[in-house]
N, C-alpha and C positions, 0 to 999 in steps of 0.2 A: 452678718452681711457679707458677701461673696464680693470678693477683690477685683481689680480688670482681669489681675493676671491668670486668676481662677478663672474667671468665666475664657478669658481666651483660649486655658488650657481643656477646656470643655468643650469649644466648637471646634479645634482643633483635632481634637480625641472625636467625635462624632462626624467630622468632613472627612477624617482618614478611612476612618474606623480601625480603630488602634486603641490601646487601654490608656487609662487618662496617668497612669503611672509609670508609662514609656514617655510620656511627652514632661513628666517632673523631671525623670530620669534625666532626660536631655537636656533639661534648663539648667541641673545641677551640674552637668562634666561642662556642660557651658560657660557657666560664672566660673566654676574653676579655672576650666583655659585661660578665660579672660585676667584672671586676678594670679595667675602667676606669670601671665607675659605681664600684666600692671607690675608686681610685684619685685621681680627678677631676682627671687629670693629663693632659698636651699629649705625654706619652714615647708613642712608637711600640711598644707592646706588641704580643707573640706569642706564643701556646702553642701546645706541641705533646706529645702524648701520648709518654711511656716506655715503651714495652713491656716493658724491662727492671726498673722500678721498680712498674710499671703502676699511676703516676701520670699527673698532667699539668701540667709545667713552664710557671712563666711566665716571660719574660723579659724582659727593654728594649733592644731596639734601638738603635744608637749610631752615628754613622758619625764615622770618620778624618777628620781636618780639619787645618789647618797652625794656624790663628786659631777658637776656637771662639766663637760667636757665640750657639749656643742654648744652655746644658749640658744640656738635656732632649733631648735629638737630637742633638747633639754632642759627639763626645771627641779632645781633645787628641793628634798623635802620641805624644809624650814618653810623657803616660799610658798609650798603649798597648801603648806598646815597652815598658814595667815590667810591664805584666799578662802580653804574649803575646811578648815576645822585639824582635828583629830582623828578626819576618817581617811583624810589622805596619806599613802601608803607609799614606798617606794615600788615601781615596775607597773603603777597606775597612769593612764593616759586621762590629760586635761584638757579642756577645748577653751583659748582666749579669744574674744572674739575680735573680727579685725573688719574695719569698715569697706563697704563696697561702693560709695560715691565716688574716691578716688578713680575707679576704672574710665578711662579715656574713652573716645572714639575708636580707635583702634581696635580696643579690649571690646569694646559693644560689637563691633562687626565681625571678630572672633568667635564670639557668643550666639549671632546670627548662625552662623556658618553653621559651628557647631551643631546649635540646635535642629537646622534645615537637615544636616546629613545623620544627624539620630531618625529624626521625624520619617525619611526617608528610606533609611536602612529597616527601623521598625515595622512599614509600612509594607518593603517587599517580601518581609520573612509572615507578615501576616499573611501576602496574598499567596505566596509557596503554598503557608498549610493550607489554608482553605481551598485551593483549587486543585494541588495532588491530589489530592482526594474526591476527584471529581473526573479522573479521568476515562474517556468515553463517552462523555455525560455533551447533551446537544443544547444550545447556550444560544438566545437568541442576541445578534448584535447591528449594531450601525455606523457605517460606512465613516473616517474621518478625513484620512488624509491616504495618501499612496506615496513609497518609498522605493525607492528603482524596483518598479515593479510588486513588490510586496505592497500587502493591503492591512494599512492602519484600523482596528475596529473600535469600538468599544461597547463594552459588557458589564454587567452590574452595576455597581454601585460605583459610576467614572472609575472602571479600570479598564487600561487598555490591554488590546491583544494582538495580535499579529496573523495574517493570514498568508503564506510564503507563496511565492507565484506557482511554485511546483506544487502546490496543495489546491491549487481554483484550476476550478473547471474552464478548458477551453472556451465554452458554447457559452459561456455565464458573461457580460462586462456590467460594470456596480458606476455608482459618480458617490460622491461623499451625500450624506444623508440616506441613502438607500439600505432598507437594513433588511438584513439576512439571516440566516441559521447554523449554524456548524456546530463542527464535533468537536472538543478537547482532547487534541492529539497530545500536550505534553507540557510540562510546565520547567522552565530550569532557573537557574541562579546569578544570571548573568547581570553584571554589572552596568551595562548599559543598555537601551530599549524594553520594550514589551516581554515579559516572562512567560506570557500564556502564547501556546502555538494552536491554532485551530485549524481545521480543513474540511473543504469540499468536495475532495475527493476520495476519502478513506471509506471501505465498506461501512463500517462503523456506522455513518451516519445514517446509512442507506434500513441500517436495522435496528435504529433507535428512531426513525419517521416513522416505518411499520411499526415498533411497538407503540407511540404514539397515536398511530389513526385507526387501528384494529384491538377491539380490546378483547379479543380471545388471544390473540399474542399477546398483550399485558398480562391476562389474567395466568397465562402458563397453559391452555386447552390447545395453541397450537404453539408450534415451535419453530423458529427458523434454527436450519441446520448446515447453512451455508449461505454467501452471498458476495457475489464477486462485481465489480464493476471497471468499464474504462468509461471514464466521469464525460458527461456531457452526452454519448452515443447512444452507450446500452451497457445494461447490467439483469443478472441474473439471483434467483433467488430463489433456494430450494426449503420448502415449509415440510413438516411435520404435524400431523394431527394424533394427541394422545387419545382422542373417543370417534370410536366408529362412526359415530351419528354425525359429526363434524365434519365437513369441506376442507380443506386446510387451505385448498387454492383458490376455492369462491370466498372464503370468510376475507382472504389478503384482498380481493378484489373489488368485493362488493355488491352492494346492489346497485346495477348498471354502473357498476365500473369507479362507484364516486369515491370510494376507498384509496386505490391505486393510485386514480385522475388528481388528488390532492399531494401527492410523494411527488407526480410526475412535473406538477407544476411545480413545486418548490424545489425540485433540480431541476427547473427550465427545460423540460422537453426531452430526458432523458426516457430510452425506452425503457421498460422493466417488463422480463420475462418471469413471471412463476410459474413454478416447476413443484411438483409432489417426491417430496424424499423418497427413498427405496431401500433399504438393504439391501437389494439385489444387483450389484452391479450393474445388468444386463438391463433390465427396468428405469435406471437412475439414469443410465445415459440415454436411452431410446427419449426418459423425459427432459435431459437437460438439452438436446438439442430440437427442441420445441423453438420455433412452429413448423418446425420441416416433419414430416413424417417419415420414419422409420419404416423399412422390411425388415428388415432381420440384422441381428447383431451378433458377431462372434468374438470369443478371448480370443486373442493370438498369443499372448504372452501374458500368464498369471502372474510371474514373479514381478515384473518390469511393468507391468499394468499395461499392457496394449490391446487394444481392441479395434477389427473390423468391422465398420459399420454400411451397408448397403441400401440403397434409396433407389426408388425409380429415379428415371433419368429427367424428367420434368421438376425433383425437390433437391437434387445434386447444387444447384449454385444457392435455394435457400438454407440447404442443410452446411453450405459454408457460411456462407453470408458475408456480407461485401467486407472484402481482404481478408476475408478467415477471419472475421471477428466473431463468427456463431461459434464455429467448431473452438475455438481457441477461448470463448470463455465457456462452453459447454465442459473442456477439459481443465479449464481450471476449476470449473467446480467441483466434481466428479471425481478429480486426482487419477485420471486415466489418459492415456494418451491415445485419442483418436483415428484411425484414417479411414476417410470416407470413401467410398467407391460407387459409381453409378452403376444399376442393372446391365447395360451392356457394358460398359469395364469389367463387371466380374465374370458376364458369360464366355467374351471374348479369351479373359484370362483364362476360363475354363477347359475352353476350346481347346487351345495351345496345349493344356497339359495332356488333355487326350492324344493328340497329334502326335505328342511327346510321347507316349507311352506305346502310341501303335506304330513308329518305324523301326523294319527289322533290324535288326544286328548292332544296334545301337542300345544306351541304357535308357531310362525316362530321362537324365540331366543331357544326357548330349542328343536325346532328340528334343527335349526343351529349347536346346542352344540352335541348333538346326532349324528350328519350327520360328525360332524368335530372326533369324537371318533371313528368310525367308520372306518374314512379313516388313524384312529391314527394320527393326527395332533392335537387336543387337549388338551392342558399340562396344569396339573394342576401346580402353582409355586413349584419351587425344585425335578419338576418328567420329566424324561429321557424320550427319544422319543421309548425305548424300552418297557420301563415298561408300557407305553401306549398300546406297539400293543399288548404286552401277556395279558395286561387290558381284548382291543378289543379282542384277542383269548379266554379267557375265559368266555366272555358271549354270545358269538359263539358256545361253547362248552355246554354251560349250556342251552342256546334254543335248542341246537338239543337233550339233553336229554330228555328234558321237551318234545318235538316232540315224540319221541320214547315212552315216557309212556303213552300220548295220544293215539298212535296206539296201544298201548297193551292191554289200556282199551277197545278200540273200538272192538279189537278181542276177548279177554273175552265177551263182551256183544252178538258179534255175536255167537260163541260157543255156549253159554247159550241156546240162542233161540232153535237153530237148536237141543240142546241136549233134553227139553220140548217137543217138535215133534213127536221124537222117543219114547219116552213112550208112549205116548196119541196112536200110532198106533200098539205097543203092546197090550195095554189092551183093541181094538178094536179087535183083530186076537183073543184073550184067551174069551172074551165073544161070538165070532162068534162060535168058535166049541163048545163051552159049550151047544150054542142053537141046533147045529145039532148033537149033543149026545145025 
């Protein structure tokens, strides 16, 4: 027949979930505690649990000696050869037993204590193992309580977890009861609060719903090979297909969308771009900054990873996207560092260099720099884009002078001539009538 204290240590061991030989364990350092503060004695006490009586024995410890020297720790052979025979030996240990009624109030609430902070300690080193091993893994839970800001959850089998305010989505607000989804960001050892860390903002989750709702990504047929998000707005997701015959980006999507449309509702409204992987640099980014369309893409820098990327002038504010949030997670996924330029940004830049290279007696850099003053876009450090153009207005101002005196000179010199002429034909008329006089 099963004892109270058996069956208690059964539903204890099954409401933790904990082995039923951690919760003996604890009742034994328990009654110990108890029965040496009861005791206030120097004897080597030990209990240990009867299953038979489904009590918990105490005893005193003894060891064989020829001379005894303690009698709180020591026993005489003589004496023990009258308790236990001829088999008792010197350097053999005895166990007398000593009653446990005597333990007070005091001693019982010692024993409480005791056993609450085994029961407990056992309890977080079980939920360590089983949930390290779990990390990444998308865990559904519900809403309990809120802690400056932090979100109380709980998970499994009434364990709780923690949801840190820097891990939830802006666009997301919960009330207690409302129950969610997250990732296992981390488990630690901490002596007070929730051990498990979950979030709703880590990519992680974003690529454990896709494998979830697409089961060619379960199966391994498609591959996500990247996936970036700022939680609540938008995020990007660049898939892989290992068989030609396979979509990789209609398989994420679905038919009519209902694939996505289930990821997108259970991050409330978060946008989700997919994107088809590339090997090819040039490829990968023309798709990560999807839905703008690309003209043409160039490396600027292999080592450093920069890339020019060129749009008509109508996809220039989609190819950024409101605050640079396209181009900046297009570049975090991609590992390249973008800069966008619209069709007439780049011809104009064009332009300039031509300009640059056609005036004479200058290099291509200093008619660069000539060509850029001109159009007043040339700033010298700590000089205003106005002081620039009254710069350019004033040596505008100063060629057309310089023009003006040139033509003056040219008119004075033609005067001159024409005024020489006219004498020379006077004093041709005054020596004619001289002659016919």
């Amino acid at each position: 027949m099963t004892s109270p204290l058996q069956q208690l240590i059964e539903t204890i061991a099954k409401e933790k979930g904990i082995e039923p030989t951690v919760i003996i364990s604890a009742i034994e350092d328990a009654v110990l505690a108890a029965s040496r503060k009861a005791y206030k004695s120097t004897e080597n006490l030990k209990a240990r649990f009867n299953a038979d009586s489904g009590q918990v024995d105490l005893f005193a410890v003894k060891q064989i000696v020829e001379t005894v020297n303690d009698p709180a720790l020591e026993v005489s052979l003589g004496e023990a050869q009258q308790l236990y025979g001829e088999e008792a030996e010197v350097d053999m240990e005895i166990e007398f037993p000593k009653p446990t009624d005597v333990l007070g109030r005091i001693a019982a609430q010692t024993a409480k204590q005791v056993i609450f902070q085994k029961v407990r300690e056992a309890e977080r080193e079980n939920i360590f193992g089983e949930y390290n091993q779990r990390l990444g893994e998308v865990v559904s839970a519900t809403v309990k309580r809120f802690e400056t800001g932090d979100m109380i959850v709980e998970i499994g089998n009434r364990v709780e977890a923690v949801l840190p305010r820097k891990e939830q989505s802006r666009a997301e607000s919960y009330n207690p009861g409302d129950r969610l989804r997250a990732v296992i960001k981390g488990v630690n050892r901490s002596a007070k609060g929730p051990q498990i860390v979950l979030s709703r903002t880590d990519p992680a989750l974003l690529i454990k719903l896709f494998e979830q709702e697409v089961p060619e990504i379960y199966d391994g047929t498609v591959m996500i090979r990247g996936a970036v998000r700022e939680a609540g707005d938008r995020a990007k997701v660049a898939v892989y297909s290992r068989e030609r015959d396979v979509d990789p980006v209609g398989a994420c999507v679905g038919m009519k969308g209902t694939r996505v449309q289930a990821i997108i509702r259970e991050l409330r409204g978060e946008k989700i771009d997919i994107v088809e992987f590339s090997d090819d640099p040039v490829s990968f980014v023309t798709n990560a900054l999807s839905p703008a369309k690309v003209q043409r893409v160039s490396i600027v820098d292999d080592h450093n990873k920069v890339m020019e990327v060129v749009v008509e002038d109508k996809q220039l504010s989609l190819a950024i996207g409101k605050k640079g949030q396209n181009v900046r997670l297009g570049a975090k996924l991609t590992g390249w560092r973008i800069d966008i330029k619209s069709e007439e940004e780049k011809r104009k830049e064009i332009e300039l260099q031509f300009e640059g290279l056609a005036l004479g007696g200058t290099t291509a850099e200093e008619g660069q720099d000539v060509a850029d003053a001109d159009e007043g876009k040339l700033l010298e450090p700590g000089e205003s884009a106005d002081a620039a153009v009254e710069a350019s207005d004033t040596v505008s101002e100063g060629e057309a002078v310089q023009a003006a005196d040139t033509d003056n000179q040219a008119t004075q010199a033609e005067g001159g001539e024409e005024g020489t002429g006219e004498e020379v034909q006077a004093e041709a008329a005054a020596a004619e009538s001289e002659t016919q006089s």
